[in-house]
N, C-alpha and C positions, 0 to 999 in steps of 0.2 A: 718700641719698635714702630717705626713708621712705613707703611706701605707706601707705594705710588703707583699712580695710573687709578683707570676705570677698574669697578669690580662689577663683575655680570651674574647675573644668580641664571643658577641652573633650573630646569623642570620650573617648577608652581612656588618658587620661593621666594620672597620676600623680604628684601635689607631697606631698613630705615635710619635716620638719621635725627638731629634735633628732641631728642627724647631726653627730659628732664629732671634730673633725679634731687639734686639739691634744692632750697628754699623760692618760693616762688613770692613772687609780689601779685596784690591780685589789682584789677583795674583801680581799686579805691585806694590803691597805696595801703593796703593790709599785708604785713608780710608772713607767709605759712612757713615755720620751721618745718625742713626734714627730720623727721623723726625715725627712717629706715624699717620701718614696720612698728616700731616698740609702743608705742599708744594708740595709735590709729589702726592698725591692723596694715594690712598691704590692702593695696590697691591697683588697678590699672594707670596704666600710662601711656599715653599718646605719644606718637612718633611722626614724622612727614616720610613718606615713602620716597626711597630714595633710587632703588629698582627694582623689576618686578623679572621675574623666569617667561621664558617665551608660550610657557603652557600658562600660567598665571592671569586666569579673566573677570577674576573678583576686585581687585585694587590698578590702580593707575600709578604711576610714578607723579607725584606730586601732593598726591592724597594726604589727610591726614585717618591713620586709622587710631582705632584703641584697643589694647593688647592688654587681656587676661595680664596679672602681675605674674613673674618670674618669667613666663615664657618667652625671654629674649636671647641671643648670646653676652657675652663681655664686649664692651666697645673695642674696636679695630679702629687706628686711630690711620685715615687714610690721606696724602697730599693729592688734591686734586690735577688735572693740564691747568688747571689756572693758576695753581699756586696755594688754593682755599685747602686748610686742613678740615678736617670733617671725623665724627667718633657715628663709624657704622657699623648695626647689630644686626642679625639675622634675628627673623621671630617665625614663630611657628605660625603660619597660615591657616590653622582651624582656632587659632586664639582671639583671631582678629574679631572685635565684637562688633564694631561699627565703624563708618566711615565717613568724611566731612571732609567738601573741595576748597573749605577755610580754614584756617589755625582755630581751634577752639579758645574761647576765653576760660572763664570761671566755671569751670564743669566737672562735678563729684557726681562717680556714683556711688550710690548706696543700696545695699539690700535692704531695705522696708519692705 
């Protein structure tokens, strides 16, 4: 099912876009299979903020945050006024751990 138009988040909510769940290449040309949790545990993943709720003064639309694993919805696969398709999720707004006004590169965390 494909949506169209703008999606507005309500209250303090937060919908993000560009969140990466398959194999990643890292700057060195190393490529990371997905593994879906089964050896590496789950981890967090980063999104680009796509909108923010009019009560929402912790994130910016453009942002990039990092989101606790699981707390996100199923992608919403939306067409934008331009034509751009786009898969946006809503995430819980106390999962958001940190935030970066750049795309992160190479960045794991780990509890050490």
């Amino acid at each position: 099912m494909i949506t169209k138009g703008k999606l507005i988040p309500i209250r303090d909510h937060v919908i993000v876009e560009e969140m990466e769940f398959g194999e990643q290449i890292s700057k060195g040309g190393i490529i990371i299979q997905s593994d879906d949790g089964k050896t590496m545990g789950v981890k967090p993943r980063w999104g680009k903020v796509y909108a923010v709720g009019e009560k929402n003064k912790d994130v910016n639309v453009g942002d990039w945050v990092l989101i606790e694993h699981g707390r996100w919805t199923r992608g919403m696969n939306v067409e934008d006024e331009t034509g751009k398709m786009r898969v946006l999720r809503r995430v819980d707004k106390d999962a958001i751990m940190i935030t970066s006004h750049n795309k992160p590169g190479d960045v794991y965390v780990t509890a050490d």
